[in-house]
N, C-alpha and C positions, 0 to 999 in steps of 0.2 A: 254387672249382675251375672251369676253364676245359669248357666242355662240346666236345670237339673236333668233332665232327660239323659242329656250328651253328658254331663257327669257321673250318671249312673253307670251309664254304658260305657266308659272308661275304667270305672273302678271294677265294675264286674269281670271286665277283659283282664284288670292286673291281677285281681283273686282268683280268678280262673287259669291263668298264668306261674299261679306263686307267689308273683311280686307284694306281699305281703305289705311292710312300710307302703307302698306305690298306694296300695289300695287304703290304707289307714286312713292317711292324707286325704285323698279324692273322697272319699266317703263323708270323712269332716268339713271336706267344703260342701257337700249337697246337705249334711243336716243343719250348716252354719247357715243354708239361702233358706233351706225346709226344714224348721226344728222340729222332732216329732217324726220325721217320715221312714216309717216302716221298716219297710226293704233296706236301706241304711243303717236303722239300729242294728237290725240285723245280721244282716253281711259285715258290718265295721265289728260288731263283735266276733264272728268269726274271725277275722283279720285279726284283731286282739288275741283271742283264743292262742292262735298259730305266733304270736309273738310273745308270747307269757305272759302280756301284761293281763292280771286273774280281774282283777277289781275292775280297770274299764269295763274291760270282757262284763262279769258282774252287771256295772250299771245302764250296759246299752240295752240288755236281755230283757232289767227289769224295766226298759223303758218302753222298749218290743211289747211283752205280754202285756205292760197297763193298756196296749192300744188292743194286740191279738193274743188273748189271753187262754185260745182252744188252739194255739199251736203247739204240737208235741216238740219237736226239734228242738225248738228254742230253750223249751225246760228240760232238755237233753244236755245243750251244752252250758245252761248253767249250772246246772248237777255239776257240770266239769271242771268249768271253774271253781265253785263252794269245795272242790273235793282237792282242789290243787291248794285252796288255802288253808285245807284242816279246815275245814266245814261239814265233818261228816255227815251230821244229824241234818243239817239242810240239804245237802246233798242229797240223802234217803228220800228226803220230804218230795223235792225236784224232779226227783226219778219219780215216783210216786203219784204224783198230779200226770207224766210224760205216760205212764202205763195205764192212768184211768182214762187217758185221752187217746191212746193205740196199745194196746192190749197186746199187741202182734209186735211193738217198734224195739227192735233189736239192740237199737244202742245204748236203751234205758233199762233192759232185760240185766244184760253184759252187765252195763255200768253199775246196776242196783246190787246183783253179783259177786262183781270185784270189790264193790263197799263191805256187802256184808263179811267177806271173806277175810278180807284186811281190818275187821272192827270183829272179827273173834266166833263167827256166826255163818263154819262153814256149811253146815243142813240150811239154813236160807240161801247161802250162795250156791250152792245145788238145785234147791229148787228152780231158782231163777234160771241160773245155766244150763237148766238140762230142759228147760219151757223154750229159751232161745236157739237150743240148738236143735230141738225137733220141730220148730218154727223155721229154722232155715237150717234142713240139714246139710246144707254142700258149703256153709260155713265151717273149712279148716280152722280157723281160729276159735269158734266157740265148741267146739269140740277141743280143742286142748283146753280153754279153759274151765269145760265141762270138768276134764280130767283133775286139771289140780284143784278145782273145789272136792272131786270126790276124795281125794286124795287127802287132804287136809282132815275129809271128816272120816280117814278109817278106812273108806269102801278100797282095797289095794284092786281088786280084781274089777270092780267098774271104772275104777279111773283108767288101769290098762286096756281094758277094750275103749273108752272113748278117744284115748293116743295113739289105739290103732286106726279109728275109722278117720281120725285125723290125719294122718299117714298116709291112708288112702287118695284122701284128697290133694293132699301135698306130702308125696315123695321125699323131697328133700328137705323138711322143716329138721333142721338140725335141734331146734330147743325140744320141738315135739320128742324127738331121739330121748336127751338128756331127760325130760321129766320122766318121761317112761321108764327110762335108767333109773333115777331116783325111785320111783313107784316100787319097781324090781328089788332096788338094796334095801325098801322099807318092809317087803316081805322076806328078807334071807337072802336073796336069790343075788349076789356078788359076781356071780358069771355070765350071766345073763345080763346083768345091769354095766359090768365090764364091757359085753360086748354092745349094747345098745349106745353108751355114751362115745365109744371107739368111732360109731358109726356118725352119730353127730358131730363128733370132732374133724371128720375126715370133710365133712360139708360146709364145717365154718369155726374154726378153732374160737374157742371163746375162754375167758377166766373160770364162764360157770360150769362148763362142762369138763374145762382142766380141772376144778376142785372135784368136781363128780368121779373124774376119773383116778383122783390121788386116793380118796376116799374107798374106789374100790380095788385096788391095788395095793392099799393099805390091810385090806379084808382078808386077800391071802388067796384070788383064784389062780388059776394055774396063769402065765402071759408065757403066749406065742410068738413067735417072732413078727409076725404080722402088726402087734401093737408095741414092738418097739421104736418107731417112727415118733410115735405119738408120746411114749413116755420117755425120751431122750428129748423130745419137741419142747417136755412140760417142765423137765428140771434144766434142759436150757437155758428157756427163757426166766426161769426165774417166778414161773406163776406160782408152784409150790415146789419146796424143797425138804419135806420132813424128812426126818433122820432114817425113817423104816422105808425111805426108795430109793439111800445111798446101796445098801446089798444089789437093791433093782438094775441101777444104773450103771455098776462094776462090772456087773452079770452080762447088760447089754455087747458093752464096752470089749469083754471078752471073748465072749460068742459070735459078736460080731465082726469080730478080727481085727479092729484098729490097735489091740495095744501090739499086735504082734509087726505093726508098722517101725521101720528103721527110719522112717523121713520126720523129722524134726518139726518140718516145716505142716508137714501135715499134722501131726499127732496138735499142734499150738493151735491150728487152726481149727479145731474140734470143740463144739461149743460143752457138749457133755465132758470131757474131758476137762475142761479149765474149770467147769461149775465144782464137778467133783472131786476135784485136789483137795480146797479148801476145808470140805464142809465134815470130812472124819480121817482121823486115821484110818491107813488101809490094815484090814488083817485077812489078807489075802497071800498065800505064801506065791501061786503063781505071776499075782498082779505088781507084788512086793516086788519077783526077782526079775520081772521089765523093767519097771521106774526106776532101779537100782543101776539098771544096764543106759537106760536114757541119761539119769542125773549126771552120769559120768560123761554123755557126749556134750552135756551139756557146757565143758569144760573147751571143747575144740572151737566152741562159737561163742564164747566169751566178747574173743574178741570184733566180730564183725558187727557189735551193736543192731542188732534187732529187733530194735523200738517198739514194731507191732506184733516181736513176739515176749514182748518182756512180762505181761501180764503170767501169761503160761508157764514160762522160765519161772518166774517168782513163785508160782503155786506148787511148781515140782519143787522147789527148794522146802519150802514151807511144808510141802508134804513129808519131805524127810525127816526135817525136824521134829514135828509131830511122831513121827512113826521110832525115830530113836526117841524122844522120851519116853516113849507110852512102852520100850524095851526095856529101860534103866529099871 
C-alpha cells in the first residue's frame, strides 16, 4: 500500500527539482491509493502542464476545481492549457472566473491580455496589461508586454515609454531592445530603430532582431562601421540575404580592408565573402579589379587541392562567370 504522505513528499521534491516525468509518476501513484486528492490533481497537472501533455493538464484542473472550486491558480493554468489547444473562448472564460476570484493575480491579468491580443482585440489587451503592470510595477516582463499591446493598438509613443521603464528594470532584455526597434520603424524613425535593434543584437543575436535589423537597413539610414559586425554576422550566416544588402556587404568588405588582402587563405576563410560571390554580380569597378587579380592566383593552388577551400574557389569562379556575361 502506497504510503500517501511519503508519496507526496517525494513527488513535491521532484517538481520542485524539475524532475518533471519523476514527478508525473509519483503523483499517479498517490491519486491511484487517494483518487480525488487535491494537492495531487493539482501539482500532477502542473507536472503535465510543463510536459505539454494539454488535455491531462485539462482533466486533473477540472478534477481540482470540482473539489476547490475558489482557487484562482488552478483556473490560471487551465486558461493555459485551453489556450495551447486553441481553446480561446474557454480560455477567456478561465481567466475570467481567475480574475473574479483575485482581481490583483497577475498571471490571469497577462494571460487574459496576450488572448485578447492574439484573438484581434488589442484596446482589451491594453486594458488588461496595463492593470497588471501598475499592479506589479517592477514586473520587467509585463511592461514589455504592456508595450506590444500598445503597440498593436497604434499608441507608437506609449508603447515606447512602457520598453523604456522596461529597460530600466532589465538592462539587458535584448527583445525589449528589438520591440522598441520595431515601435521606432512603425513611427519613421529607421535610425533610431537601426540603432535600438543593433543594441539587442549585441545581447543575444536572434532571427528576429536579424529581420529587424535587415528591415532597417533596407530603409536606408546611414551604417557606421560600428554595425558592421552585425551586418556581415546577418548575411553570414544566412538569416537574411536580400539583394538591397549585397551593395551593404561589398561596402563592408572594402572599407574594411579584407579585399585588399593577398592571402588566399584568409580571404576563403571569410564568411561575408564566400556568402557574397554567389548571390549578384559585382559591379564594382574597384572590387572587380581585386577578384580579377585573386581568380588568377587562384591558378598557382590549383594544384595543392584545398578541400576546405574549394567552396570559395568555386564561388570566385562562378563569380567571374557571372560578371563576364552580364559584360557580353
Amino acid at each position: 500500500m502506497t504510503d500517501v504522505g511519503t508519496a507526496l513528499a517525494r513527488a513535491a521534491a521532484a517538481l520542485g527539482e524539475g524532475r518533471l516525468a519523476d514527478a508525473d509518476q509519483l503523483y499517479a501513484a498517490v491519486l491511484q491509493a487517494a483518487p480525488g486528492h487535491a494537492e495531487a490533481l493539482f501539482n500532477r497537472g502542473t507536472a503535465l502542464l510543463g510536459l505539454g501533455r494539454w488535455y491531462e493538464a485539462l482533466a486533473h484542473y477540472d478534477g481540482f476545481l470540482s473539489a476547490m472550486p475558489d482557487f484562482a491558480d488552478a483556473f490560471v493554468n487551465r486558461a493555459f492549457a485551453l489556450a495551447q489547444l486553441g481553446r480561446a473562448a474557454e480560455a477567456l472564460s478561465s481567466h475570467t472566473a481567475a480574475i473574479a476570484l483575485n482581481p490583483t493575480h497577475i498571471g490571469s491579468l497577462a494571460g487574459r491580455g496576450t488572448l485578447l491580443q492574439s484573438g484581434g482585440d488589442p484596446s482589451g489587451a491594453v486594458r488588461h496589461h496595463r492593470r497588471a503592470a501598475l499592479l506589479h510595477p517592477l514586473d520587467q516582463g509585463m511592461h514589455e508586454a504592456l508595450g506590444n499591446s500598445y503597440r498593436l493598438n497604434g499608441e507608437i509613443s506609449a508603447a515606447t515609454g512602457s520598453y523604456r521603464r522596461s529597460l530600466v528594470l532589465d538592462p539587458g532584455s535584448a527583445s525589449a531592445f528589438s520591440n522598441m526597434g520595431y515601435a521606432r520603424l512603425d513611427a519613421g524613425d529607421a535610425t533610431a530603430a537601426l540603432r535600438l535593434a543593433h543594441r539587442g543584437f549585441l545581447i543575444r543575436p536572434s532571427w528576429e532582431i536579424a529581420t529587424l535589423l535587415v528591415k532597417c537597413l533596407e530603409s536606408g539610414p546611414p551604417v557606421g562601421a560600428g554595425l558592421w559586425p552585425a551586418a556581415e554576422r546577418i548575411l553570414s550566416e544566412r538569416w537574411s540575404r536580400p539583394g538591397s544588402l549585397v551593395a551593404l556587404g561589398w561596402h563592408i568588405l572594402r572599407s574594411g580592408g579584407s579585399l585588399a588582402s593577398t592571402d588566399l587563405a584568409a580571404l576563403g576563410g571569410n564568411a561575408l565573402m564566400r556568402t557574397l560571390l554567389p548571390l549578384a554580380p559585382v559591379h564594382d569597378i574597384e572590387i572587380e579589379r581585386q577578384l580579377t587579380g585573386l581568380r588568377a592566383a587562384l591558378l598557382d593552388l590549383a594544384a595543392d587541392e584545398r578541400e576546405e577551400q574549394l567552396g570559395f574557389f568555386c564561388a570566385l569562379a562562378h563569380s567571374a562567370s557571372s560578371t563576364s556575361t552580364s559584360s557580353t
